[in-house]
Backbone as numpy.savetxt, mean C-alpha at the origin, in Angstrom:
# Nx Ny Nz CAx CAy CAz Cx Cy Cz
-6.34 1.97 -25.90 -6.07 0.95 -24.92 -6.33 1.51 -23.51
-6.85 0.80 -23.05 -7.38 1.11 -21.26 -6.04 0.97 -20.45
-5.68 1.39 -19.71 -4.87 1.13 -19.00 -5.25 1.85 -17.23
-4.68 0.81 -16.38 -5.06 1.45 -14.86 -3.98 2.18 -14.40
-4.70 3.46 -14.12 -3.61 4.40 -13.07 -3.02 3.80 -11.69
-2.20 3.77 -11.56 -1.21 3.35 -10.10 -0.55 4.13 -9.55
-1.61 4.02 -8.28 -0.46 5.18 -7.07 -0.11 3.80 -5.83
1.56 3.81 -6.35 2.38 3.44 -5.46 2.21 4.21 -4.39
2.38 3.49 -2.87 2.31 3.81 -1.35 3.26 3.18 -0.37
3.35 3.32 0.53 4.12 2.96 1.44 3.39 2.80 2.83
3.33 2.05 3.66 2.91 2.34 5.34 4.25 2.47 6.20
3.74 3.34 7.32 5.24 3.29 8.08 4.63 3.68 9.49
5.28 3.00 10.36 5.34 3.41 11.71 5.60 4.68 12.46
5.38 5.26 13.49 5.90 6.46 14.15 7.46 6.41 13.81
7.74 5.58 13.74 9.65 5.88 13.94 9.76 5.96 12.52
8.81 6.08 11.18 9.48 6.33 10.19 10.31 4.85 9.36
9.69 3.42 10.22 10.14 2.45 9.51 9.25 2.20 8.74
9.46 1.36 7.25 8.32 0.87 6.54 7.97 -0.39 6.38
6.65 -0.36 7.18 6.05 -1.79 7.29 5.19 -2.14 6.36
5.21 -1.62 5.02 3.94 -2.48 3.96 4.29 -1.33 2.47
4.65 -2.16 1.92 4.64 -0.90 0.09 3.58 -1.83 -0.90
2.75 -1.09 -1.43 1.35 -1.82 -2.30 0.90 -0.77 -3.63
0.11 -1.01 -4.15 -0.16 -0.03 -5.34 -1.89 0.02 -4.68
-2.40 1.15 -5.06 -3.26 1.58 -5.27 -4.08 1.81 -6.51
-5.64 1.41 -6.47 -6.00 1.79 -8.23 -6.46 2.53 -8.05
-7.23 3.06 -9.25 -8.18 4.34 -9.15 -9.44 3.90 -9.12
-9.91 2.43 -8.89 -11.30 1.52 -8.77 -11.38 1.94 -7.42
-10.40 1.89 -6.50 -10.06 1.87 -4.96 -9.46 0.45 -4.56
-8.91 -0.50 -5.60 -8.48 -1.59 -5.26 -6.95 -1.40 -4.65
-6.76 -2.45 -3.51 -5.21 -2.77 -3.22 -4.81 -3.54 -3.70
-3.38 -3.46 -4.13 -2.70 -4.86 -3.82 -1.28 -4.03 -3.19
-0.84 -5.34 -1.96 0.14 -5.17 -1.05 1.37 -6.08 -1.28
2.37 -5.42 -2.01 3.39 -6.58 -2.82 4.47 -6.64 -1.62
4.34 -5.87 -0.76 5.81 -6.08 0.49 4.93 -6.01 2.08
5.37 -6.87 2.82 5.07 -6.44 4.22 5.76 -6.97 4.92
6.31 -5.84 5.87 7.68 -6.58 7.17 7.71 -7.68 7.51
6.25 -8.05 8.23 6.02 -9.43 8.55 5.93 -10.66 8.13
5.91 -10.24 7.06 5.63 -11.62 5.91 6.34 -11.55 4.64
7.12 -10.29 4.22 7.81 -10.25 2.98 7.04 -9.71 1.83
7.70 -10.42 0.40 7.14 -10.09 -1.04 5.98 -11.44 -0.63
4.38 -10.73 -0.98 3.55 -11.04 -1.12 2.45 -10.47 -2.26
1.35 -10.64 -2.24 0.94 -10.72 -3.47 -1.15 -10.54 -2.69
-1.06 -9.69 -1.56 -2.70 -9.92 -1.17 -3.34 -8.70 -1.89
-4.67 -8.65 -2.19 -5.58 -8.51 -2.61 -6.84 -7.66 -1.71
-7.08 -6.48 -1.95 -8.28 -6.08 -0.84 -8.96 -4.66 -1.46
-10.39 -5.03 -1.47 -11.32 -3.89 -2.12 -11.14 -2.75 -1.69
-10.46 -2.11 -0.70 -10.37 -0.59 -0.41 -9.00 -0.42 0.91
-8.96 0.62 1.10 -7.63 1.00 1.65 -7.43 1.16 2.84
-9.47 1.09 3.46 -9.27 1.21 4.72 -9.30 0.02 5.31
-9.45 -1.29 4.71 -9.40 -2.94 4.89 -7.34 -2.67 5.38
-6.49 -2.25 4.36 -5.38 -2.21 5.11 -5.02 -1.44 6.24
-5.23 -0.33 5.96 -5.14 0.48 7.28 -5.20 -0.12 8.33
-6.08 -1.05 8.28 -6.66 -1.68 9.46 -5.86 -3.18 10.16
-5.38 -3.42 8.87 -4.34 -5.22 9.19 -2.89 -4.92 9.71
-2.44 -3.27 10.72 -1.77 -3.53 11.50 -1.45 -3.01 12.48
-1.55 -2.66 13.62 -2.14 -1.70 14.46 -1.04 -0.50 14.98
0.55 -0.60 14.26 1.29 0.12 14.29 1.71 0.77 12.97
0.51 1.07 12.23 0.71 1.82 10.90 -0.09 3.34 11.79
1.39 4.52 11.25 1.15 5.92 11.40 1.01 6.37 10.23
1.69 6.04 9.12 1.69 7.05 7.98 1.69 6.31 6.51
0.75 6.94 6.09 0.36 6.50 4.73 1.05 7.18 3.59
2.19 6.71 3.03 2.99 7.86 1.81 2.97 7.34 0.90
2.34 8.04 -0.20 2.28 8.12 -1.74 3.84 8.18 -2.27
4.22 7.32 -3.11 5.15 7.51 -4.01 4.91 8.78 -4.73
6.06 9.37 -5.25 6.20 10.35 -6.49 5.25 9.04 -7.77
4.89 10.13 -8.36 4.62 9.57 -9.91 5.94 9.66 -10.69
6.17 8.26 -11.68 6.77 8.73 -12.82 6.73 8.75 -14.07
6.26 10.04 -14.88 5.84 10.38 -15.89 6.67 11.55 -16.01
């Protein structure tokens, strides 16, 4: 059975708040299931630097731990 690897992430501001948690694939696909501004959502975007980019007070990009 195929199954897709997921690296959970986080975005966060200089002060260490978190403005966006999404999964990551190993295709390079997003999906962004939380964002400050808008809540539990559900968007969709071919690569990571398309988010990076949708908020202009994202400092830090953090990987979840894996759990396995």
């Amino acid at each position: 059975m195929d199954t897709k690897r997921r690296r959970y992430f986080h975005l966060e501001d200089a002060d260490g708040e978190r403005l966006a948690y999404g999964v990551l694939y190993d295709e390079g696909n997003v999906q962004i299931l939380w964002r400050a501004d808008y809540g539990y959502t559900a968007e969709q975007y071919s690569s990571l630097t398309q988010v990076l980019g949708m908020m202009a007070e994202i400092a830090v990009l953090r990987f979840e731990d894996d759990e396995a």
